[in-house]
C-alpha positions, -999 to 999 in steps of 0.1 A, spaced: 437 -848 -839 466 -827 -828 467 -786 -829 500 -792 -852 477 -820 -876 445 -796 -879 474 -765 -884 488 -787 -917 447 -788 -929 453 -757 -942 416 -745 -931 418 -741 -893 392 -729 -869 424 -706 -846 417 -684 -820 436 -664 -791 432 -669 -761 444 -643 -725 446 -656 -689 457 -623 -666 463 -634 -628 464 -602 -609 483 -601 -577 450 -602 -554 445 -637 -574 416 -625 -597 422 -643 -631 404 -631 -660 403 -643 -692 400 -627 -727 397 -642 -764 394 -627 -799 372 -655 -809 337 -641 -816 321 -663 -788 337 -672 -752 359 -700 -750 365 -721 -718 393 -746 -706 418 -748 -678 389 -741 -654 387 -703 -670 360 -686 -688 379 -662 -721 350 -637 -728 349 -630 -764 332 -596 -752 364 -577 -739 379 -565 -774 412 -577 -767 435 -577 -791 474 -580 -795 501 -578 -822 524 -605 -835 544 -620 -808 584 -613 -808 602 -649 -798 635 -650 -800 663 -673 -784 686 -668 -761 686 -640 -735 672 -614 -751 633 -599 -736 605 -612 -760 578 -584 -764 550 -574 -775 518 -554 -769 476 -559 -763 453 -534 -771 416 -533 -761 386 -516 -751 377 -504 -714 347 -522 -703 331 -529 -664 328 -569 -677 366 -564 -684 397 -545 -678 384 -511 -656 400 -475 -660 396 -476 -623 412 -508 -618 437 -498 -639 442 -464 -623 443 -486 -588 474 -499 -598 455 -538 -597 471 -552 -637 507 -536 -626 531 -568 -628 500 -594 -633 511 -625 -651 498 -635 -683 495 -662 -709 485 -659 -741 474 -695 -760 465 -703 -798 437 -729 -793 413 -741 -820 378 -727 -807 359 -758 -823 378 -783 -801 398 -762 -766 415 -790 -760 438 -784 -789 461 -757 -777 494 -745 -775 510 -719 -747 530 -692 -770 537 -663 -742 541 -663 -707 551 -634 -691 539 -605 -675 522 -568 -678 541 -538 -682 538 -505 -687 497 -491 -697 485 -463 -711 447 -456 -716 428 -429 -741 398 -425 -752 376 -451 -738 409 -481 -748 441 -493 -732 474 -503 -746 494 -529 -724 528 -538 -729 537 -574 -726 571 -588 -709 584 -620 -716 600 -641 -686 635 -626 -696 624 -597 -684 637 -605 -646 673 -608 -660 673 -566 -660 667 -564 -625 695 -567 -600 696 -592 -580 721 -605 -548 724 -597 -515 743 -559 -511 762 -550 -476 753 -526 -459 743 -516 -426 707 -511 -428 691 -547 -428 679 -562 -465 649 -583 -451 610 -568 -455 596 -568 -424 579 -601 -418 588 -617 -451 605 -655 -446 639 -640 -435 630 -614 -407 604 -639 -396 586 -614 -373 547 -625 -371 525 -591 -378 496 -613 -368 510 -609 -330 498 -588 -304 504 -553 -308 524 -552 -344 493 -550 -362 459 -531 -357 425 -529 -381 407 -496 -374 379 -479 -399 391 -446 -414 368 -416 -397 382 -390 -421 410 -386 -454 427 -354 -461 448 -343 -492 442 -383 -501 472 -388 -477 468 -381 -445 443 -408 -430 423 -400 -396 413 -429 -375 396 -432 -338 423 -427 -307 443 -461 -308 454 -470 -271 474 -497 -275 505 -488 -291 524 -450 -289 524 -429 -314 550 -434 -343 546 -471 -336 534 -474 -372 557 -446 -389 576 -466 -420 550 -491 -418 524 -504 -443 483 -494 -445 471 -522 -463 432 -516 -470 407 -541 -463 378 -531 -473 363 -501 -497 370 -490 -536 408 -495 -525 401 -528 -510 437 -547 -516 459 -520 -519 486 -508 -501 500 -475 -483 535 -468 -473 532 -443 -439 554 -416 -435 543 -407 -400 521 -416 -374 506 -394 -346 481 -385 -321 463 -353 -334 434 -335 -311 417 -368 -298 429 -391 -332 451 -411 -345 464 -394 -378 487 -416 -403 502 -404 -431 515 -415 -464 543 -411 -488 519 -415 -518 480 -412 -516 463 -446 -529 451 -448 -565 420 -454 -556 393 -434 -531 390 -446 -493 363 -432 -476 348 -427 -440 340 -463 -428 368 -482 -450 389 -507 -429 425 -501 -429 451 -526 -414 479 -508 -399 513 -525 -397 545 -514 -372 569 -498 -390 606 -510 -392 639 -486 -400 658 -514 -406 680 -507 -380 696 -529 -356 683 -514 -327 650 -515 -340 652 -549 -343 664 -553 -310 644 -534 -288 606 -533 -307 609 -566 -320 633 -587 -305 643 -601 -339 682 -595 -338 688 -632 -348 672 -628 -376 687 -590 -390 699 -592 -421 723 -563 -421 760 -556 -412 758 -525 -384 796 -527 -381 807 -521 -415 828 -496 -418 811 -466 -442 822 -438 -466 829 -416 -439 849 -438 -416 872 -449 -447 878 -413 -452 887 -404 -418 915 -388 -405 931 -386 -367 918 -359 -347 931 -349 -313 907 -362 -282 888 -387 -306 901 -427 -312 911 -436 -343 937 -464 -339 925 -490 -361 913 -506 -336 879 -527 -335 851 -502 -337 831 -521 -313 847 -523 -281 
């Protein structure tokens, strides 16, 4: 039998069913069914209290929506995990199965998480259909500063080699932003300023820092961030330490030899330069700005 033929019986046996694939890769699954369901290699706990209004579908381009509501619980969705920034973006899909046989099923959302709000011991999660890409922007933009994130497929520059990478254990955190390692020999200071922190082990194991600066500080290596992590890193936490990259072209040139591979246009002219006006003892010709 078919979901659609036990559907038309008029007394049906219908359940929800939530698959959430965080970023890290955890998947965790979720039903309102008053015992847990299992298929697609996925355990739904009937324990998490999830629950979620009526789906809004509609064709063409328009951003289905809706929302899930549900209790905070350690066998479930965290406040800390939550507060860590781990469910921001994770994909979901949301099936009606029939709970007496899983394998009649149908996919009716598949999207991703928004915005969540938590009170009093429950979260509220906002659900974003696939549509929801077609508000971003999109295409390449010209400019002089290059468009590629360092070491993604386009810049191509291998963090794993010697010297653009480093894993030290935190010795002390100030302010949650500024993070204090042992003295690191290898590579000057400001070597990592722009770069990422990305934690490897700890409460904040996962996440990731953007650094601001990075110095050498009365016999340590001191990093800072633009944001502190939403979640505690303490003494003895390993932190992986990535170069940082301005996105100039002489950056690119001289710390990683990557020029091939810049994505940005260093020569175009810029809002100054279009605006400019002859000036006595300075060239402006129209000529080639490059000579």
């Amino acid at each position: 039998m078919s979901l659609a033929e036990h559907l038309a019986l008029g007394a049906t046996t219908i359940a929800r069913a939530w698959a959430l694939t965080r970023a890290d890769g955890a998947v965790l699954g979720f039903t309102d069914h008053d015992r847990d369901l299992s298929f697609e290699g996925i355990t739904f706990r009937a324990d998490a209290g999830l629950s979620a209004r009526a789906l809004e579908q509609v064709t063409g381009l328009a951003v289905d929506n809706s929302e899930a509501v549900g209790a905070l619980r350690d066998a479930g969705l965290t406040e800390a995990d939550i507060m860590a920034g781990r469910y921001d973006g994770a994909r979901l899909r949301i099936w009606q199965v029939n709970w007496a046989d899983p394998g009649q099923r149908e996919l009716l959302f598949r999207g991703s998480l928004g915005e969540i709000t938590r009170a009093g011991g429950a979260f509220r999660a906002e659900l974003r259909g696939l549509s929801e890409a077609l508000n971003t922007q999109g295409g390449r933009v010209y400019h002089a500063a290059c468009g590629a994130v360092l070491g993604d497929g386009a810049c191509r520059v291998d963090l794993d080699a010697p010297g653009f990478s480093a894993e030290v254990a935190v010795v002390g955190v100030e302010d949650g932003q500024r993070v204090r390692f042992a003295p690191i020999d290898t590579v000057a200071p400001g070597w990592f300023a722009q770069g990422r922190a990305v934690v490897q082990s700890g409460a904040a194991q996962g996440l990731i820092g953007h650094i601001r600066e990075d110095r050498a500080e009365a016999g340590a290596r001191v990093i800072s961030l633009w944001e502190g992590l939403r979640a505690p890193v303490v003494p003895g936490d390993l932190v992986r330490l990535e170069a940082g990259c301005d996105k100039q072209a002489v950056t690119c040139r001289e710390k990683f030899a990557n020029l091939l591979n810049f994505r940005g246009f260093p020569h175009i002219p810029g809002d100054d330069w279009m605006t400019a006006y002859p000036r006595a003892g300075q060239p402006n010709d129209g000529g080639k700005r490059v000579r």
